[in-house]
MOPAC internal coordinates of N, CA, C and O (Angstrom, degrees):
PM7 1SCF
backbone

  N    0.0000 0     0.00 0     0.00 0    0    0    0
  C    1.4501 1     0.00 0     0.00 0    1    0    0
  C    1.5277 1   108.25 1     0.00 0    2    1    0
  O    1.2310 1   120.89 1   -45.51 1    3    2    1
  N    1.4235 1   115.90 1   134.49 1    3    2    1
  C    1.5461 1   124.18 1   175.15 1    5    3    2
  C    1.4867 1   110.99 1   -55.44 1    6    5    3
  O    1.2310 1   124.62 1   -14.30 1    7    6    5
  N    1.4843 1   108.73 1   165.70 1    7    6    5
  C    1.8680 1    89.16 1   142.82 1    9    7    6
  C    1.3032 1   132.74 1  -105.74 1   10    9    7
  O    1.2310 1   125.25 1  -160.88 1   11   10    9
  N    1.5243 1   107.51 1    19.12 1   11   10    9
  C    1.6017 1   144.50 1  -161.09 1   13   11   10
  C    1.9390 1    87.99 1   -82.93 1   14   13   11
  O    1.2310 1   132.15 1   140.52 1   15   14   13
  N    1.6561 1    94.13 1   -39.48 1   15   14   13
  C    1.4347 1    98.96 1  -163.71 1   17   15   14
  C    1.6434 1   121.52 1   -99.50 1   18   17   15
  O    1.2310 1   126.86 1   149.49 1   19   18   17
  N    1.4337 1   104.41 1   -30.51 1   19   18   17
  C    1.4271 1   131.27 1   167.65 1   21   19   18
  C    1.2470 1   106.33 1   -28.92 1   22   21   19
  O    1.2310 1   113.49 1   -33.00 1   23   22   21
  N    1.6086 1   129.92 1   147.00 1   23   22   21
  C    1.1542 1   146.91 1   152.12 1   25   23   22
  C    1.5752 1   135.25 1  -144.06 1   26   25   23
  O    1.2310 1   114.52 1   -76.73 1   27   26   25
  N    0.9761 1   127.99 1   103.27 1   27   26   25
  C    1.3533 1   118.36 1  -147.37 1   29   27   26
  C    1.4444 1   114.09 1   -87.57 1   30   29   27
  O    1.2310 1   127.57 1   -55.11 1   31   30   29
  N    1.4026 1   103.04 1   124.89 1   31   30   29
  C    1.9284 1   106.60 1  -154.70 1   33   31   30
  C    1.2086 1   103.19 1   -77.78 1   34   33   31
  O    1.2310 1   117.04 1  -148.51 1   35   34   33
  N    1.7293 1   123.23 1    31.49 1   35   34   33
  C    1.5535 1    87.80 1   160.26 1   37   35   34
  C    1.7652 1    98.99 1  -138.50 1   38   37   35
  O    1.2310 1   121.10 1  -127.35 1   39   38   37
  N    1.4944 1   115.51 1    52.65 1   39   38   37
  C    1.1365 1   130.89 1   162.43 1   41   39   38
  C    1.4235 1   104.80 1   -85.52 1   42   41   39
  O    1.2310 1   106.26 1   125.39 1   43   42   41
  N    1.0087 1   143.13 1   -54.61 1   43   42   41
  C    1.7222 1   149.71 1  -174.13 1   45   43   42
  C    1.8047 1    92.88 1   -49.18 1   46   45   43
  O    1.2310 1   127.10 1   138.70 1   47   46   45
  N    1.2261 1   103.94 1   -41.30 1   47   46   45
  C    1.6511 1   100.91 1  -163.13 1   49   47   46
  C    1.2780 1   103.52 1   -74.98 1   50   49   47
  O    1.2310 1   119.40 1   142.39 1   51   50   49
  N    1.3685 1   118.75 1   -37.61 1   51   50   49
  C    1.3630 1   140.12 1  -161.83 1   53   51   50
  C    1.9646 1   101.59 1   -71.70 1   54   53   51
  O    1.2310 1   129.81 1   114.17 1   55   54   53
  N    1.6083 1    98.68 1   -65.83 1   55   54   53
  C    1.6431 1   110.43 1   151.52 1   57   55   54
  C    1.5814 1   123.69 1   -18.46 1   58   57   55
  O    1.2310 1   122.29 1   139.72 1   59   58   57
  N    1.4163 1   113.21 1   -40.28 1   59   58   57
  C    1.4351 1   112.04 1  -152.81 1   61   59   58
  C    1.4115 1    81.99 1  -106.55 1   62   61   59
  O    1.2310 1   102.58 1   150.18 1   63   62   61
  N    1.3784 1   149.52 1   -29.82 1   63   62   61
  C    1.3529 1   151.62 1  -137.14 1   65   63   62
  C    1.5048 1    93.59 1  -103.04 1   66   65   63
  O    1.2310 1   125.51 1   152.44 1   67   66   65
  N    1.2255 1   107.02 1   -27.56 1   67   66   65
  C    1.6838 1   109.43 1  -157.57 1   69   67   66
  C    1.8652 1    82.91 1   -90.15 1   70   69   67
  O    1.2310 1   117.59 1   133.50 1   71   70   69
  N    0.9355 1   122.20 1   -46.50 1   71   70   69
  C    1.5673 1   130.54 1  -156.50 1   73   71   70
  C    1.8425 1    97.63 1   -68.54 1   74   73   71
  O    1.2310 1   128.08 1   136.00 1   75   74   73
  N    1.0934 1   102.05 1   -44.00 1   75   74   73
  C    1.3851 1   107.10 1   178.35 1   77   75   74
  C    1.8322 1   123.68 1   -72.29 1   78   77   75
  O    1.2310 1   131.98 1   148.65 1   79   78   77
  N    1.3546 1    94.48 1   -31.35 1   79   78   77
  C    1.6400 1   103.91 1   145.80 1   81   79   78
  C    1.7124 1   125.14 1   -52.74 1   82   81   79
  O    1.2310 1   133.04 1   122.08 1   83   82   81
  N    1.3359 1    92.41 1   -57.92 1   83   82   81
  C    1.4511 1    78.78 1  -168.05 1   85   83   82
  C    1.3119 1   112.59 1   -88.67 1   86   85   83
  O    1.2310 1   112.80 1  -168.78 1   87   86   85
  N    1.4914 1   131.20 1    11.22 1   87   86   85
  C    1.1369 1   133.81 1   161.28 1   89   87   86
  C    1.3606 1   115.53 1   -84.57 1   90   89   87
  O    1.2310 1   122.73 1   142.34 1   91   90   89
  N    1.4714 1   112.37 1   -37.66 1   91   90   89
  C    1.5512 1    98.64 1   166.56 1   93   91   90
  C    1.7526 1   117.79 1   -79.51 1   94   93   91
  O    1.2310 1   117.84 1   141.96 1   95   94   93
  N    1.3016 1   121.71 1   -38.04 1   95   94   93
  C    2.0142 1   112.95 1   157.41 1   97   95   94
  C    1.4221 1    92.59 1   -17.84 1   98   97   95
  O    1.2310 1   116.45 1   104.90 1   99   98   97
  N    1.5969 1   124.35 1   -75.10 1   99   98   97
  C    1.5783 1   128.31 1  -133.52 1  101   99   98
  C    1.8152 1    83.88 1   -82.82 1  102  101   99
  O    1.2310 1   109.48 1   129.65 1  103  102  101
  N    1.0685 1   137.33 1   -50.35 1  103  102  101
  C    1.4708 1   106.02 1   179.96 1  105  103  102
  C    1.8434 1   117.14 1   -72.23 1  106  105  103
  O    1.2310 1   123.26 1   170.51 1  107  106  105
  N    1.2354 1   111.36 1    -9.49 1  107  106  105
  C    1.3961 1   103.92 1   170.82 1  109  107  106
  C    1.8273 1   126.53 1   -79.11 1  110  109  107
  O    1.2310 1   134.64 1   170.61 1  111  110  109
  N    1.3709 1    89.29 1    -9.39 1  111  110  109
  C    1.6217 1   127.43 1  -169.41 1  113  111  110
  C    1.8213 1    77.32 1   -79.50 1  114  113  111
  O    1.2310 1   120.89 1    90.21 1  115  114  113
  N    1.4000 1   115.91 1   -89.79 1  115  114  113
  C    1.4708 1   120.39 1  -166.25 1  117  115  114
  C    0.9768 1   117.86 1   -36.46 1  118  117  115
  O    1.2310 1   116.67 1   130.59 1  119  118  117
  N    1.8404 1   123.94 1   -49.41 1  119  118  117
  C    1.3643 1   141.18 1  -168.78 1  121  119  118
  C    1.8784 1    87.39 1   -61.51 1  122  121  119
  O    1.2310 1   119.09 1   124.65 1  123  122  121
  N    0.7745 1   119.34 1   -55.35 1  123  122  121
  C    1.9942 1   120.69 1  -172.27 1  125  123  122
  C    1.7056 1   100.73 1   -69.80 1  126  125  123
  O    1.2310 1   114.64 1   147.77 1  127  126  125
  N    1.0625 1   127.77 1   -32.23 1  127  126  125
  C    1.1553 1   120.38 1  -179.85 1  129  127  126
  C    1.9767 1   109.77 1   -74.93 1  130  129  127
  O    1.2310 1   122.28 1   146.81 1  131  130  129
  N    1.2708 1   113.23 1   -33.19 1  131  130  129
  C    1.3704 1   118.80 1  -169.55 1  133  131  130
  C    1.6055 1   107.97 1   -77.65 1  134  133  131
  O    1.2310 1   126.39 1   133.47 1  135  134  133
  N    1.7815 1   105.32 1   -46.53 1  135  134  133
  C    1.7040 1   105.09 1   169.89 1  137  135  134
  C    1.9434 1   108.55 1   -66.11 1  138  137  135
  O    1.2310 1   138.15 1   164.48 1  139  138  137
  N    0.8591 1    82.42 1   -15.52 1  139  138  137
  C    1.6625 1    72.70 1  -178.78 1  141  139  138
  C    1.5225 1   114.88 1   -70.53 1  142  141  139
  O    1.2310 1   116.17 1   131.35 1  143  142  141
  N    1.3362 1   124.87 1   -48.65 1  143  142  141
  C    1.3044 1   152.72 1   145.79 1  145  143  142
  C    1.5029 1   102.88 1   -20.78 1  146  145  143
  O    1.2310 1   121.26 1   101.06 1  147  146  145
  N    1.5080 1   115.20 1   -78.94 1  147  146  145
  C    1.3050 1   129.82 1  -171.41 1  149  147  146
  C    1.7124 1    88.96 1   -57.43 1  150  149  147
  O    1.2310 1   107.41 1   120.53 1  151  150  149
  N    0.9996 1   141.07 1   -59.47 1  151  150  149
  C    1.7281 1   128.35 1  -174.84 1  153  151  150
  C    1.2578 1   106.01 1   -44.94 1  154  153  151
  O    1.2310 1   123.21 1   119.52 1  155  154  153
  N    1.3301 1   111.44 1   -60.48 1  155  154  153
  C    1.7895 1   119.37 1  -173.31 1  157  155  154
  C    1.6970 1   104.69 1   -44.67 1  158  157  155
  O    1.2310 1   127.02 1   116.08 1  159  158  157
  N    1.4903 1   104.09 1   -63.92 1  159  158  157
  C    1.8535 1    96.64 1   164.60 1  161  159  158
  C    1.3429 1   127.44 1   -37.03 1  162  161  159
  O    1.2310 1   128.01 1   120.74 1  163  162  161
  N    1.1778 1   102.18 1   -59.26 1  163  162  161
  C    1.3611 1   106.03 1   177.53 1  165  163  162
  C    1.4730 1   114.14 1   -48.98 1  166  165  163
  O    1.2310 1   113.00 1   119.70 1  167  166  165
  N    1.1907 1   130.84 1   -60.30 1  167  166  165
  C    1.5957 1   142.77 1  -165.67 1  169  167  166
  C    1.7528 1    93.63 1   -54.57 1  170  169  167
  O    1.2310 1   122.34 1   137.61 1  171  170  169
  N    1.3846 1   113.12 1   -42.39 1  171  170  169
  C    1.6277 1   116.31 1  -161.49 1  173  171  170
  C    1.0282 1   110.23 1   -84.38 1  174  173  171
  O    1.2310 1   123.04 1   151.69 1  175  174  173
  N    1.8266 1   111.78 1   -28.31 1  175  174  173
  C    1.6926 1   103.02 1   159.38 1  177  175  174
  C    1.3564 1   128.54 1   -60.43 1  178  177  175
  O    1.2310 1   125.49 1   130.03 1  179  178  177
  N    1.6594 1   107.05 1   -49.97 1  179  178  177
  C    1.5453 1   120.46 1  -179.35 1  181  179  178
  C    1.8091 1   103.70 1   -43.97 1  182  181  179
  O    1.2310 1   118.48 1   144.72 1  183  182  181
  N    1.2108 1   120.51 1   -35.28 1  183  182  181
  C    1.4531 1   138.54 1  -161.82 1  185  183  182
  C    1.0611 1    89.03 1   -72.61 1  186  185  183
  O    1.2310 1   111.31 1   120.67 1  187  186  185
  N    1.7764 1   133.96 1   -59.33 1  187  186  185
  C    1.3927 1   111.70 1  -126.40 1  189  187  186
  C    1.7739 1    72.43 1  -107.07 1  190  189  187
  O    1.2310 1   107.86 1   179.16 1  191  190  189
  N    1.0197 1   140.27 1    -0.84 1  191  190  189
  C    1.8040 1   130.76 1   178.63 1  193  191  190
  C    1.4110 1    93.38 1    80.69 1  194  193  191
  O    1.2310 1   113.10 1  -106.30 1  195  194  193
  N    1.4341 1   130.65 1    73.70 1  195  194  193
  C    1.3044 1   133.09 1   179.01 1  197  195  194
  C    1.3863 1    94.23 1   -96.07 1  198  197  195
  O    1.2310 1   115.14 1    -1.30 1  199  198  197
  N    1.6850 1   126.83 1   178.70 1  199  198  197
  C    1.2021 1   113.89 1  -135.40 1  201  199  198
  C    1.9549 1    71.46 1  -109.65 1  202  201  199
  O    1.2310 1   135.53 1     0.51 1  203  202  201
  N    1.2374 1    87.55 1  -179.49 1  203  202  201
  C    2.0304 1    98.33 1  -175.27 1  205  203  202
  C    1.6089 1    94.32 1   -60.59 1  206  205  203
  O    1.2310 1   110.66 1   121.48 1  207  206  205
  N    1.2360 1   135.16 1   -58.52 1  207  206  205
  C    1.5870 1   138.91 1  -166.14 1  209  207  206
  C    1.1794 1   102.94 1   -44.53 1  210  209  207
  O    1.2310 1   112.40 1   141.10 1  211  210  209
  N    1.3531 1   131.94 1   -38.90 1  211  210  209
  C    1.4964 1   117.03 1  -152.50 1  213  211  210
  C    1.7697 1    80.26 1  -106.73 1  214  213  211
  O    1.2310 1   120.87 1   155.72 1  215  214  213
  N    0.9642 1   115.95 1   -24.28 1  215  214  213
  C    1.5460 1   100.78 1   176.24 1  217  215  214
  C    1.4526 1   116.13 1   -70.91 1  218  217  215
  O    1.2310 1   117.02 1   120.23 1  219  218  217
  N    0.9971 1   123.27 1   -59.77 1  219  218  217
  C    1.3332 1   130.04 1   177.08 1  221  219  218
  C    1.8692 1   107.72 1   -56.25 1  222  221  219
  O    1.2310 1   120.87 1   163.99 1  223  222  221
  N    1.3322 1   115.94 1   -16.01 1  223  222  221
  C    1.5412 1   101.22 1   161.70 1  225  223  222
  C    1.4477 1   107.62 1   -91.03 1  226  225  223
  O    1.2310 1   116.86 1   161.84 1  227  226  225
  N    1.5642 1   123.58 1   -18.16 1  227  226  225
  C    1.4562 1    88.80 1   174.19 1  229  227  226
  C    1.2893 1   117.25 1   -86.34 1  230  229  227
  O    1.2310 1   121.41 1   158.17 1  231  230  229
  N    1.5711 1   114.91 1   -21.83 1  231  230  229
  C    1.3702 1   105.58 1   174.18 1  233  231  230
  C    1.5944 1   104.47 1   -46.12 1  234  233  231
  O    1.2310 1   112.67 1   104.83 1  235  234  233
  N    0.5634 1   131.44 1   -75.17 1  235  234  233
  C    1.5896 1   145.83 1  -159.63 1  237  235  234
  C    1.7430 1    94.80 1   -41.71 1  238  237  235
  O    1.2310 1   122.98 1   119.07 1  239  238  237
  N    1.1138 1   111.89 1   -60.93 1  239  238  237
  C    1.7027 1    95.26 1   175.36 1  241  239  238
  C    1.4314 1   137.89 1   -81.78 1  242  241  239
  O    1.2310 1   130.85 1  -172.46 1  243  242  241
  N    1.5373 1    96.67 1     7.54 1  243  242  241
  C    1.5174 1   121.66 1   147.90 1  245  243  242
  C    1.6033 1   125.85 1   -61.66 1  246  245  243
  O    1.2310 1   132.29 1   132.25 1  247  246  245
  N    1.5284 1    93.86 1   -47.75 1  247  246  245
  C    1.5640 1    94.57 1   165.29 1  249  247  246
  C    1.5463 1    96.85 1   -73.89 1  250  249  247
  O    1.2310 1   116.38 1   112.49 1  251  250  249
  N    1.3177 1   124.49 1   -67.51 1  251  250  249
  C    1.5359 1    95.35 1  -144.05 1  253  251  250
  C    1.6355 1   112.56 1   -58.87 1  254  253  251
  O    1.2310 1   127.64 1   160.59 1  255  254  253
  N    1.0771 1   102.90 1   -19.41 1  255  254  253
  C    1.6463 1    99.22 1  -179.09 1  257  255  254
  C    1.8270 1   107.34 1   -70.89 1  258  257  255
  O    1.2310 1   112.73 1   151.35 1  259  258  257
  N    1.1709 1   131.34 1   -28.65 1  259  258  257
  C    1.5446 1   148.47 1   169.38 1  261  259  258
  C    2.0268 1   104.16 1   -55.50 1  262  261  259
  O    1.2310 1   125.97 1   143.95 1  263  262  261
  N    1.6364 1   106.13 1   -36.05 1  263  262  261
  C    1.1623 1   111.58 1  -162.70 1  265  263  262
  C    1.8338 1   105.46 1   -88.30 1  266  265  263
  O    1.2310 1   119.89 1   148.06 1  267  266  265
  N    1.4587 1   117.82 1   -31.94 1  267  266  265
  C    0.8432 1   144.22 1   179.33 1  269  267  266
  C    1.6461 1   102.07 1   -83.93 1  270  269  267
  O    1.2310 1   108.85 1   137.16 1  271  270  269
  N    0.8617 1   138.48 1   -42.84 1  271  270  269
  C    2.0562 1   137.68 1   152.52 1  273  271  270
  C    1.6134 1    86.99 1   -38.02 1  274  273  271
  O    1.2310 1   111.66 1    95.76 1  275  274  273
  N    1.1314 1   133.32 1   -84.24 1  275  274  273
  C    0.9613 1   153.52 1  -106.97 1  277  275  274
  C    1.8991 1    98.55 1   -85.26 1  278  277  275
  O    1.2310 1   122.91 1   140.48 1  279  278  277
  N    1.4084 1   112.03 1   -39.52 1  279  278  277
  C    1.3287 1   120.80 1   169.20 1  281  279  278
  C    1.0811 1   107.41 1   -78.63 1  282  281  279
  O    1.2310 1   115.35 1   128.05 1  283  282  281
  N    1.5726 1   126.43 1   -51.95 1  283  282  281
  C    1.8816 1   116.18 1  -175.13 1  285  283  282
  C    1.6955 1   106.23 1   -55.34 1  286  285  283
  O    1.2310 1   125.66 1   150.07 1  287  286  285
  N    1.7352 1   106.72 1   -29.93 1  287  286  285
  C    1.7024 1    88.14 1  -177.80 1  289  287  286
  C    1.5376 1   103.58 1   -75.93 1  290  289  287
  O    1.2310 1   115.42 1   165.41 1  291  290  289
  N    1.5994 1   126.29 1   -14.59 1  291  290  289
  C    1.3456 1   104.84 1  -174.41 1  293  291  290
  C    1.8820 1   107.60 1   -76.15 1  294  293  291
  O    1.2310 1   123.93 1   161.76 1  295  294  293
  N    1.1378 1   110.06 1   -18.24 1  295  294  293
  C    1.5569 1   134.25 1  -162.62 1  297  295  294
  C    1.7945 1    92.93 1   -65.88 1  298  297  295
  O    1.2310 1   128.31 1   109.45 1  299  298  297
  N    1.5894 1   101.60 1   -70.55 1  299  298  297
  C    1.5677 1   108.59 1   175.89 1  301  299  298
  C    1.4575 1   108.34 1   -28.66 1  302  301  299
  O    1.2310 1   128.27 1   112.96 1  303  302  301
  N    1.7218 1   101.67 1   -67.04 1  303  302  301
  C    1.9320 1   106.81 1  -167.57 1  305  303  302
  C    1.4826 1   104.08 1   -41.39 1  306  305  303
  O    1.2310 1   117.24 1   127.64 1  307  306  305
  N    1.3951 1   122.85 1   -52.36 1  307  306  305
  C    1.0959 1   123.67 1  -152.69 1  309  307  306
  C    2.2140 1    97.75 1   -75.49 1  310  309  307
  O    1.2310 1   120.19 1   143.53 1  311  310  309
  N    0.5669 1   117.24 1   -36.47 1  311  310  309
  C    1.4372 1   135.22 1   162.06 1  313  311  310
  C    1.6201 1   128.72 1   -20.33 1  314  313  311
  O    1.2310 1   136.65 1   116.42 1  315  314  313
  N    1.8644 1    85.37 1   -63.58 1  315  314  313
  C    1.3187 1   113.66 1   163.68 1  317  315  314
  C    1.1496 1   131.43 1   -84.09 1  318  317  315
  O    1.2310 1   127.26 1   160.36 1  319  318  317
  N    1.5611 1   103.63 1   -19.64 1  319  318  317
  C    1.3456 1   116.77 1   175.57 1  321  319  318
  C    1.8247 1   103.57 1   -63.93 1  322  321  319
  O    1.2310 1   119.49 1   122.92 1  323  322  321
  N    1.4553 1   118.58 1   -57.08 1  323  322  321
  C    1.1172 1   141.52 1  -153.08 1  325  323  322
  C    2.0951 1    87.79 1   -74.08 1  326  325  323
  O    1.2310 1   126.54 1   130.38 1  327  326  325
  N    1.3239 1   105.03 1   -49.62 1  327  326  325
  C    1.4056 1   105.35 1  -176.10 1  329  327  326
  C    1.6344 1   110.71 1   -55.92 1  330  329  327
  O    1.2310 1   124.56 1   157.54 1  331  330  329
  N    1.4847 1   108.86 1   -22.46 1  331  330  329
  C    2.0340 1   114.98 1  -156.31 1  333  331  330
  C    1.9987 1    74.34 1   -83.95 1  334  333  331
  O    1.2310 1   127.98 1   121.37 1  335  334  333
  N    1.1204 1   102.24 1   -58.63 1  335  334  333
  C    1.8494 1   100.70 1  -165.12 1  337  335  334
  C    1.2920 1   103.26 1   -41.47 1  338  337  335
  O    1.2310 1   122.51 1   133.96 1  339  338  337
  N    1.7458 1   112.80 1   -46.04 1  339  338  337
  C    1.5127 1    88.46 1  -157.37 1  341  339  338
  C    2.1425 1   109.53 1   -94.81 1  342  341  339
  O    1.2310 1   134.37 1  -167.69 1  343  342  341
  N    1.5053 1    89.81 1    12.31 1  343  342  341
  C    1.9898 1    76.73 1   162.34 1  345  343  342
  C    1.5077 1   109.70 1   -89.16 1  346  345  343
  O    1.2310 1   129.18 1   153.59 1  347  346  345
  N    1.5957 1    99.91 1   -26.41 1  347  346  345
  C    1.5120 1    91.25 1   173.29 1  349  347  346
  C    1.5272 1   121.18 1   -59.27 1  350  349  347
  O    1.2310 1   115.95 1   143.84 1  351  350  349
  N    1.2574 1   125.29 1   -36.16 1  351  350  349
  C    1.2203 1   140.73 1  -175.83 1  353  351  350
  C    1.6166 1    97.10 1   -72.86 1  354  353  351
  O    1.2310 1   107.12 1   153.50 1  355  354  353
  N    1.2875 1   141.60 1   -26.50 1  355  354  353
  C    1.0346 1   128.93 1   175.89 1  357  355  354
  C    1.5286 1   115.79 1  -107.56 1  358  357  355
  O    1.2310 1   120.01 1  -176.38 1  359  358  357
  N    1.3612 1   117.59 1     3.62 1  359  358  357
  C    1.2352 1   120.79 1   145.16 1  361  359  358
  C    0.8912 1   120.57 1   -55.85 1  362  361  359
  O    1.2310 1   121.26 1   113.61 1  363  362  361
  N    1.6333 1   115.20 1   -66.39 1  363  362  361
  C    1.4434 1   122.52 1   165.36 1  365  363  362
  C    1.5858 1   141.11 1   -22.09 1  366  365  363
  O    1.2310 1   125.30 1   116.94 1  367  366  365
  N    1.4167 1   107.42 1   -63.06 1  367  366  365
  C    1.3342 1   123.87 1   126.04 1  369  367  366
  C    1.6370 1   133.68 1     8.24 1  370  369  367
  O    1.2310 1   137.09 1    89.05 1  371  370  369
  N    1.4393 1    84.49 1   -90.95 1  371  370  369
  C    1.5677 1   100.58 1  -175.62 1  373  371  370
  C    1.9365 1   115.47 1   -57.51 1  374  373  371
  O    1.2310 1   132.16 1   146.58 1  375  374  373
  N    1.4552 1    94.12 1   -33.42 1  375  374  373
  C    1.7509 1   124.77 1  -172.98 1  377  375  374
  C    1.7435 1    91.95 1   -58.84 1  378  377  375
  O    1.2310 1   130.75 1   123.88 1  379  378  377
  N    1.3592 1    96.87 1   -56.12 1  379  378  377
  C    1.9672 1   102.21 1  -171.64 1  381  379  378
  C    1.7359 1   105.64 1   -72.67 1  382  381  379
  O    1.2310 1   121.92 1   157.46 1  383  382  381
  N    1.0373 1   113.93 1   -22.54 1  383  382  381
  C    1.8263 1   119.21 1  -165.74 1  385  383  382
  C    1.8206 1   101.35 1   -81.55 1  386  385  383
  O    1.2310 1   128.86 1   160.75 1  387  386  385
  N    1.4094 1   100.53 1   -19.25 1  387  386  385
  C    1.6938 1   102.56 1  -170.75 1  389  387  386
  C    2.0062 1   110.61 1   -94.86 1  390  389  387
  O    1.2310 1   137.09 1   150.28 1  391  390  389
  N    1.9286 1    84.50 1   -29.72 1  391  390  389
  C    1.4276 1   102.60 1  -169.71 1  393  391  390
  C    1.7768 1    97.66 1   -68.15 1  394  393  391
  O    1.2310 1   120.59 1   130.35 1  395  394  393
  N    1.1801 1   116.49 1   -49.65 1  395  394  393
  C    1.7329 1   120.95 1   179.54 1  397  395  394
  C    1.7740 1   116.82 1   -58.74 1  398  397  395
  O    1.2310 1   120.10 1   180.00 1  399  398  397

């Protein structure tokens, strides 16, 4: 086999790993952009003496938006986790492709 012709089968995986990264960054990006928002509400309610109801709903979607951070960052780890395995795996790879 050339290396004109060569392709090393774990670029597609690698491709899809990277894509799925940066799709979850960009929803962890939104998820931080929306609690941020939801704080700013919050702060402007506490400010303006809004009544307990509307306070106690934004608290509440303060957490869930805090709870929802909180899984996309576990989502990322796992991401990177999956991304660290597979350079090792294409270290590996590359180590056997030089040795032949």
């Amino acid at each position: 086999m050339s290396d004109e012709t060569y392709r090393r089968p774990d670029l597609d995986r690698l491709a899809e790993v990277e894509l799925l990264v940066g799709n979850l960054a960009e929803e962890l990006a939104g998820f931080r952009r929306r609690t941020q928002r939801a704080e700013a509400e919050l702060q402007e309610l506490k400010g303006a003496g809004a009544p307990a109801q509307e306070l106690a709903r934004a608290r509440q979607r303060l957490i869930e938006l805090e709870t929802e951070n909180q899984e996309l960052r576990r989502r990322l780890e796992v991401a990177r986790e999956r991304v660290h395995q597979l350079a090792g795996r294409l270290s590996f790879l590359e180590q056997g492709g030089r040795a032949s």
